[in-house]
N, C-alpha and C positions, 0 to 999 in steps of 0.2 A: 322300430319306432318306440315300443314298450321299454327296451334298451336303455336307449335316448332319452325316455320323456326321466325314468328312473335316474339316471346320474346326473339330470339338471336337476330333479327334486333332492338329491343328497349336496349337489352341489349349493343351491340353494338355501339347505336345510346350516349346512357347515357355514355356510358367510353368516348368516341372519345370527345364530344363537351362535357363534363361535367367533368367528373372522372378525367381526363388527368389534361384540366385545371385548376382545382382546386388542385390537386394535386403540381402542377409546382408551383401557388403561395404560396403554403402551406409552400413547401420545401424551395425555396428564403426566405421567412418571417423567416421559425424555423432556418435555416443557419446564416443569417443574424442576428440573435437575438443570439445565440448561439456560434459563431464562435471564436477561439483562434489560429489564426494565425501570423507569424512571418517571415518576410522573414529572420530575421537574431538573432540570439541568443549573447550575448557579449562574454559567455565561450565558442562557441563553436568552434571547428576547421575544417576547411575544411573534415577531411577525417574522422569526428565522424557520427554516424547512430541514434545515441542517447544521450541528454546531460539532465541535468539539469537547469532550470530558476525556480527561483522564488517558490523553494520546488516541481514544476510540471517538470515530464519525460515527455521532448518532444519527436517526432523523427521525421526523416527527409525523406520528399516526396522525387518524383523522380524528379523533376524542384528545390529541393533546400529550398523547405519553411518547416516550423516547423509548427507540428500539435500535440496536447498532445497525447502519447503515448496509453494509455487507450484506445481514440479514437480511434488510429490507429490500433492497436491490433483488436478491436472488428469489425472493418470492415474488415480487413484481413482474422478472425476469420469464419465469413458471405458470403465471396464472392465465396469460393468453386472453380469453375472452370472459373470466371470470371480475368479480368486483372485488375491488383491495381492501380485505379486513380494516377496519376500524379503532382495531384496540392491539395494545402490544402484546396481549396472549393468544389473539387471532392470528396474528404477523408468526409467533411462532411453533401456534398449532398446523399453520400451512407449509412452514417450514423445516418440521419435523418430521409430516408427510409428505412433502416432497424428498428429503435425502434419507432420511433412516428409513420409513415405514412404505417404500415404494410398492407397488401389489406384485411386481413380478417376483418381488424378495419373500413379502408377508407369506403370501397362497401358499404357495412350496412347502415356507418353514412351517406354517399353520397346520397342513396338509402333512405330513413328515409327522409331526408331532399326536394328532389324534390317532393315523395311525399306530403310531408305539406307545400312544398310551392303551389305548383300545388290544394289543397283542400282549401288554404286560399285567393289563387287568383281567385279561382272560385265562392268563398263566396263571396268575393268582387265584383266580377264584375257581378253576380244574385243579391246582393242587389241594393237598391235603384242612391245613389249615383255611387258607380259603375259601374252600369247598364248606366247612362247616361252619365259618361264618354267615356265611350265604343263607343255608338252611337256616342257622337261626335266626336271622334276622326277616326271613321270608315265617316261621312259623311265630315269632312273635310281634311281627308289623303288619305285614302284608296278607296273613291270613285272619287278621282281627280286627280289622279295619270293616266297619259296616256297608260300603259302600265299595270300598276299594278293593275289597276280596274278590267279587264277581264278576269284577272288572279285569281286574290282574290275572286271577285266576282260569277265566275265558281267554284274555289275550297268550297267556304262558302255554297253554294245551295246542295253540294256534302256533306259532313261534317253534314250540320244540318240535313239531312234525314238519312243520315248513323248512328246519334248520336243522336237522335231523342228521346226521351224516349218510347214515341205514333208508338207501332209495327204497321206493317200494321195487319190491322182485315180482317177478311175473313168470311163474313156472310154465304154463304153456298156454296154447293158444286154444280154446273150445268153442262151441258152434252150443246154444241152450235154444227150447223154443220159449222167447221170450217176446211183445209182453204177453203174449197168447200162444197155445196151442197153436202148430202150422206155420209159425213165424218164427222166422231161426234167426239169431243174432250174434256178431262171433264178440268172445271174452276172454278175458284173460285171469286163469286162475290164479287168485295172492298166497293164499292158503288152505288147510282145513276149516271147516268149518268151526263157531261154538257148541261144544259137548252137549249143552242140552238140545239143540237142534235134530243134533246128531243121533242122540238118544230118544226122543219124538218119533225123527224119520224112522228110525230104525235099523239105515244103513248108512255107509260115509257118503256127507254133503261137504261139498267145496265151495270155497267162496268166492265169486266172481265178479271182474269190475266189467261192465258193459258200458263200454266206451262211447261217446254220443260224435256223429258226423258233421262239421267236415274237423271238428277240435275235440280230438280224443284223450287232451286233458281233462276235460270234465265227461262225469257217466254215472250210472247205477250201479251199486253195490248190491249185489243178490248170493241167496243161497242154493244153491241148488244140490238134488243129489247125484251124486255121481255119474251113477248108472242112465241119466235123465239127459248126459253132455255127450257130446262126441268131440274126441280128438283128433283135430285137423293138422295135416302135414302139411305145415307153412312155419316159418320163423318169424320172430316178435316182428321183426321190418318189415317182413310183403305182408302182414296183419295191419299194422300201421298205414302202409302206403293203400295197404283193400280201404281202411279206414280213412283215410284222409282223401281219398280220391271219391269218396261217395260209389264203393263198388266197381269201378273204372279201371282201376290196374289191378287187374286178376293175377296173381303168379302162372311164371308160362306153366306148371306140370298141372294147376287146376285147371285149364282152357274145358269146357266141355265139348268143343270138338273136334270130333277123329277120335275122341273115348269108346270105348266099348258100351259104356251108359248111356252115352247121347244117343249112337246106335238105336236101342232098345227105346229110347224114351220118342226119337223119330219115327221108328216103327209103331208103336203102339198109336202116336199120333197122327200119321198118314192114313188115309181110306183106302180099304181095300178096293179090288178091281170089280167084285159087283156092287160094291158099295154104290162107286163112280158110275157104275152101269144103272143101274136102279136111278141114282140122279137124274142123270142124262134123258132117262124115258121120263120120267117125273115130267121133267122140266120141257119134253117136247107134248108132251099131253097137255098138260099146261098152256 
């Protein structure tokens, strides 16, 4: 749906500021170039619908002006349930959108065209020359502008990690007790830690993203030291799926039973036989 809602927001975005206006110059220019209008004919009489000039059947708008017949026919022809312009630059603004500027033709070519301008602008300004156009025009405009440095500024830091080619890597998968002592939380290491951190603790700290349930796109970024993690044998996916399932799909090798630990952790938790004995009498005294 995210998908969806995004390519009708571009689609959207491309008709309004793009599609429209190109479209509007298209039509004035093919009009303009095109047009065979007359306020007045020499043969014609007041109260005729249609005359002849010049071997061409004109006929007559609803304001009075002549427009060649032809024309007006095929837009009359076209408009179905709409109202028949009034003027002879209406007759052949609807006429220029119906044959030249049809949208099964526009969109395409529209669509074609942004993208090659958008892969040629971008070739440009990754090459050389380009490239330092850019800079300067971002260190002398865009970085001195009162208002629009903090603006641009904040949006561009956003942008380039969002556009980033360099995913974030996630070298393995670790268990911290986070946000308390006793509460374990599994993470995924990005890096070393910052040196001063590092130098503080005293010994190497990692830096980990503790991914939040049941959308492990968003989480916490923490430090922690090394020595403070443990490394669990699981891969990024059954990490994921532990994570997106809210704990539910355990990987088969971590099941904890039939383990040697569940074992030992059943033992310790079961009462012993005079445990049960000593109950029993408790309970018949009682």
């Amino acid at each position: 749906m995210l998908t969806i809602v995004i390519f009708i927001w571009i689609f959207a975005t491309i008709q309004n500021y793009i599609l429209v206006p190109v479209e509007s110059t298209a039509r004035t220019a093919i009009v303009w170039f095109i047009q065979d209008i007359h306020r007045d004919l020499p043969d014609a009489a007041p109260e005729d619908v249609t005359t002849t000039y010049d071997s061409t059947v004109y006929h007559k708008t609803g304001n009075g002006q002549w427009v060649p017949e032809k024309i007006y026919n095929a837009v009359y022809d076209n408009l179905h349930d709409q109202l028949m312009p009034q003027t002879g630059y209406g007759v052949y603004e609807q006429y220029v959108q119906q044959v030249f500027l049809k949208r099964k033709l526009t969109i395409p070519f529209v669509l074609s065209v942004c993208i090659l301008a958008l892969y040629f602008a971008g070739k440009f300004l990754a090459g050389g020359l380009g490239r330092i156009l850019w800079n300067a025009s971002e260190r002398q405009i865009m970085h001195r502008l009162p208002i629009i440095r903090n603006v641009y500024g904040s949006v561009k830091q956003v942008t380039d990690f969002l556009l980033n080619e360099q995913e974030i890597q996630f070298t393995r998968v670790v268990a911290v007790e986070y946000p308390r002592k006793g509460m374990w939380s599994l993470g995924f290491v990005t890096s070393e830690s910052l040196l001063d951190i590092q130098d503080k603790a005293g010994e190497p700290v990692v830096t980990v993203l503790i991914p939040t349930s049941p959308m492990p796109a968003t989480g916490f970024t923490i430090n922690a030291k090394k020595s403070e993690t443990i490394e669990l044998n699981i891969t990024l996916d059954q990490a994921f799926q532990f994570i997106v399932s809210c704990g539910v799909v355990v990987p088969p090798h971590q099941h904890t039973q039939g383990s040697p630990v569940a074992g030992q952790i059943q033992a310790r938790l079961k009462p012993t036989e005079n445990e049960s004995v000593s109950k029993d009498v408790h309970s018949q005294n009682g």
